[in-house]
N, C-alpha and C positions, 0 to 999 in steps of 0.2 A: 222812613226808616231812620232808628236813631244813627248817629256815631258810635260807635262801639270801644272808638280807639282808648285807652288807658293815658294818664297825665305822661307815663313812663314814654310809650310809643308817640303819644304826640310830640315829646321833647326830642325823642330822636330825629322824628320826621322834619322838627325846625332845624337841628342839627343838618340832617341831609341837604335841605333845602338851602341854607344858609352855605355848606362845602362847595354845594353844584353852583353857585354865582364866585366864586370866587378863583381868583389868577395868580396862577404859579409859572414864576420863569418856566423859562422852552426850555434853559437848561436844565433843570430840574430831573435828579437819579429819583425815575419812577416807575418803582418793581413794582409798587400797588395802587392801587384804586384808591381815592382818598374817600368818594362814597359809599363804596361797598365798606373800607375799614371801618368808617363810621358805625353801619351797619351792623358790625363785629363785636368792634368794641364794645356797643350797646347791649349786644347780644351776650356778649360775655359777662358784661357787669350784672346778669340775672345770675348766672352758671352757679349754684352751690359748690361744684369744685373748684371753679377758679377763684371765689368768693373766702374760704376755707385757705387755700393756700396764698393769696396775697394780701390778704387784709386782717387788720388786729381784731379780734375777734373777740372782746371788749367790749364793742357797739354794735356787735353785728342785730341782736336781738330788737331793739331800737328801728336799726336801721332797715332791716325784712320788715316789721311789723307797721313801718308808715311808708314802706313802697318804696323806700329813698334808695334802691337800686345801684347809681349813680355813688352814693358818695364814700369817701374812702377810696376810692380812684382817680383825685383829679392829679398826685405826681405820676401816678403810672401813667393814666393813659397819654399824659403831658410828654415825658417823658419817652415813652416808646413809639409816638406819632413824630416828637422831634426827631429820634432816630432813620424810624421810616422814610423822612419827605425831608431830603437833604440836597444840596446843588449837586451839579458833578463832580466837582473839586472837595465836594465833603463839610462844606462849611452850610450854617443853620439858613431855612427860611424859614421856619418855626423855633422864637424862641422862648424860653422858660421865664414864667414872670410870677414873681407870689407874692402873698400878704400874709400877714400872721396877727395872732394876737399880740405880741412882743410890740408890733409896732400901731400899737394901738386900735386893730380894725376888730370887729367882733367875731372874726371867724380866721381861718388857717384854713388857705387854698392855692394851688397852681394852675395857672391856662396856660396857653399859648398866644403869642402875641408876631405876627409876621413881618419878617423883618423888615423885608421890601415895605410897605400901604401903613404898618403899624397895625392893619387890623386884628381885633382878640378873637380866636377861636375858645371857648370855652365848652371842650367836652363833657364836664359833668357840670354844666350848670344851673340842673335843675337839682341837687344835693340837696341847697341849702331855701328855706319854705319858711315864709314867717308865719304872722300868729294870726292871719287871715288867709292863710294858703295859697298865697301867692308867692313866686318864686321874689328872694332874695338878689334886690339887682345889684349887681357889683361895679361901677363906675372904673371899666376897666383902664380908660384914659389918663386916668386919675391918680390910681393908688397903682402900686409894687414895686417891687426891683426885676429887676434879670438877675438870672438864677443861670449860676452854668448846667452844663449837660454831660461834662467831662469827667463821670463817675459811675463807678459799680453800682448797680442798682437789681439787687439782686430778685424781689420783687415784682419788679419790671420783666424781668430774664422770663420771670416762670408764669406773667402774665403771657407774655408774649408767647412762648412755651404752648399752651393751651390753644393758640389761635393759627398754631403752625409756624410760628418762627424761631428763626435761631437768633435772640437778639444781640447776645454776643459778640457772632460772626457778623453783623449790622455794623455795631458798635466798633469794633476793629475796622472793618472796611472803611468807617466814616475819617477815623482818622488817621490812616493810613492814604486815604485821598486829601486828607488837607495837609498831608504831609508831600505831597507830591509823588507816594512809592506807591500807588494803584494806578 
């Protein structure tokens, strides 16, 4: 029996699989699942309505027509996973790190990068496909800055929005615990 799985579901499944080895402080404020979010996320970045409301819709045509699921999602999901998976004190163990064309790399993209180990979590990083269909490796040790997290991301809100959250109400609580008043 063949495999059946799709490039889309296999990339999640490395996703999963790469979540499930990895170690998050004890302290760590954990109202969710970090596999199952995976799971979500992924799930979400198919959704035509979630797709419709948080992304420029410019590329979209493009982007449906090679399966690229995934891209135009990597500040959000970057973004709303930092929020999710925060210590208890409110302060990051996922932080925001990017590259752009500006600084001379051939793409514009956001992972996560964990504060504790260093290691890169890259939620959409099967986006970007060269001209042999293979995924685009990004030498995450290598290139970005950190990028804060400490803004309106209105986007974000209404991804988040679709999958059952209030990111908002996240987003205040996070700093509101690094402030010491939660």
């Amino acid at each position: 029996m063949q495999n059946s799985m799709t490039p889309y579901d296999a990339a999640t499944e490395k996703l999963v699989r790469q979540v499930q080895k990895m170690q998050v402080p004890l302290i760590c404020h954990a109202d969710y699942d970090m596999v199952q979010t995976v799971r979500d996320f992924r799930a979400a970045f198919r959704d035509p309505g979630v797709r419709k409301c948080s992304l420029a819709q410019k590329y979209e045509q493009g982007r449906i027509a090679q399966k690229r699921y995934s891209a135009g999602f990597c500040g959000i999901a970057s973004y709303v996973w930092n929020h999710m998976f925060r210590m208890d004190d409110g302060s990051e163990i996922w932080r925001l790190k990017m590259i752009s064309r500006a600084d001379n790399y051939p793409v514009n993209h956001v992972w996560l990068e964990n504060f504790f180990t260093g290691e890169p979590l890259d939620l959409t990083f099967d986006q970007f496909i060269d001209e042999n269909g293979a995924y685009f490796e990004i030498p995450y040790h290598r290139v970005g800055n950190y990028a804060a997290s400490d803004f309106e991301f209105k986007r974000a809100y209404k991804f988040a929005q679709h999958l059952g959250m209030d990111l908002s109400k996240i987003v205040l609580e996070n700093a509101l615990r690094s402030l010491g008043r939660l």
